[in-house]
C-alpha positions as CSV (number, residue, x, y, z in Angstrom):
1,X,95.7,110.0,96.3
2,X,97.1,106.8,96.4
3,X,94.6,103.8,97.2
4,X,94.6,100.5,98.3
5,X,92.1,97.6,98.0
6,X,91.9,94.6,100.0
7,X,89.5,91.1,99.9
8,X,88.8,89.6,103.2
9,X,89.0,85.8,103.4
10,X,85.6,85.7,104.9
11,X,83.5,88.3,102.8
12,X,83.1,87.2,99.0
13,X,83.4,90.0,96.6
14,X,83.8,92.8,99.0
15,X,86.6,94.8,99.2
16,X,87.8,97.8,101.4
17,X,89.4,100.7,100.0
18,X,92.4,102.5,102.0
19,X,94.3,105.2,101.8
20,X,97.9,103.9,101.2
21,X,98.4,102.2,104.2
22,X,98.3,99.0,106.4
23,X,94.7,98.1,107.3
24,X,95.5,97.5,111.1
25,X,96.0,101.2,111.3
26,X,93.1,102.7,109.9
27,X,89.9,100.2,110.2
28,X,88.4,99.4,113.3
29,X,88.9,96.3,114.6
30,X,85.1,95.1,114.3
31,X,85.2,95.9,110.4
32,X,88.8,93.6,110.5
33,X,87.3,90.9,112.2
34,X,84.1,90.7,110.2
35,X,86.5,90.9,106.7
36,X,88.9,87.7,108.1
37,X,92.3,87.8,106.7
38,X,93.2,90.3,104.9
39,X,94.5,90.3,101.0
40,X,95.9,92.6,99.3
41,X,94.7,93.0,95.6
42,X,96.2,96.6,93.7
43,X,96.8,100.0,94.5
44,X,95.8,102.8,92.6
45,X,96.2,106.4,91.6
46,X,93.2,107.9,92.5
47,X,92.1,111.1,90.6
48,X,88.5,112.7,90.2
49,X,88.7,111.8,86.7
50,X,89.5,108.0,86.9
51,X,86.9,105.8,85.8
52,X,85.9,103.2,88.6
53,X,83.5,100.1,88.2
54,X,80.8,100.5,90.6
55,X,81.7,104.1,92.8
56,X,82.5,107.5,91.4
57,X,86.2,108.3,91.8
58,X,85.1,111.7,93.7
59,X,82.7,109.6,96.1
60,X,85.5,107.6,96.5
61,X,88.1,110.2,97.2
62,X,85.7,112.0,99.5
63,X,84.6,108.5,101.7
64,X,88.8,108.2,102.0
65,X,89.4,111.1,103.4
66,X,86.5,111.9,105.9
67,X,86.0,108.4,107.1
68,X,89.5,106.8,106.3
69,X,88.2,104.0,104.6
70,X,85.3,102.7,102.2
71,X,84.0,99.1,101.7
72,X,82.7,98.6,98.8
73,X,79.9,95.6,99.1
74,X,78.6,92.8,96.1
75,X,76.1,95.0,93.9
76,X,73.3,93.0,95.3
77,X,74.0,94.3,99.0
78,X,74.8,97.8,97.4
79,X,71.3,97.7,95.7
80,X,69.3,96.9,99.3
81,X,71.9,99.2,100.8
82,X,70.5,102.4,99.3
83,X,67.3,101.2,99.0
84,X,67.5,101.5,102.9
């Protein structure tokens, strides 16, 4: 699947993952607003075998195709995140 990943101007060091496609199609307008602008930052190949920083390529792949996107928070909010 190809991916790509996006910064918002208004949400330091978290990024939303998307299938290949433009943001405005795909993510809710709330989850747009919250991010700010939007910036583009790679695309990728993604495989069940790639190796990702912080997320499982399969957890990835999965989140991407049942929900249509995945936001990936700062490890701290990722940490309280499962926590709750």
């Amino acid at each position: 699947m190809h991916c790509s990943v996006f910064k918002g101007s208004r949400t330091p060091e978290t990024y939303l993952f998307l299938p290949a496609r433009e943001p405005s199609d795909a993510v809710p307008q709330l989850v747009l607003q919250r991010f700010g602008r939007l910036e583009h930052v790679m695309d990728l190949v993604l495989t069940p075998d790639r190796n990702l920083a912080r997320i499982e390529a399969p957890t990835l792949l999965r989140a991407l195709l049942i929900q249509g996107c995945y936001i990936q928070l700062p490890p701290q909010e990722e940490e309280r995140a499962a926590r709750a």
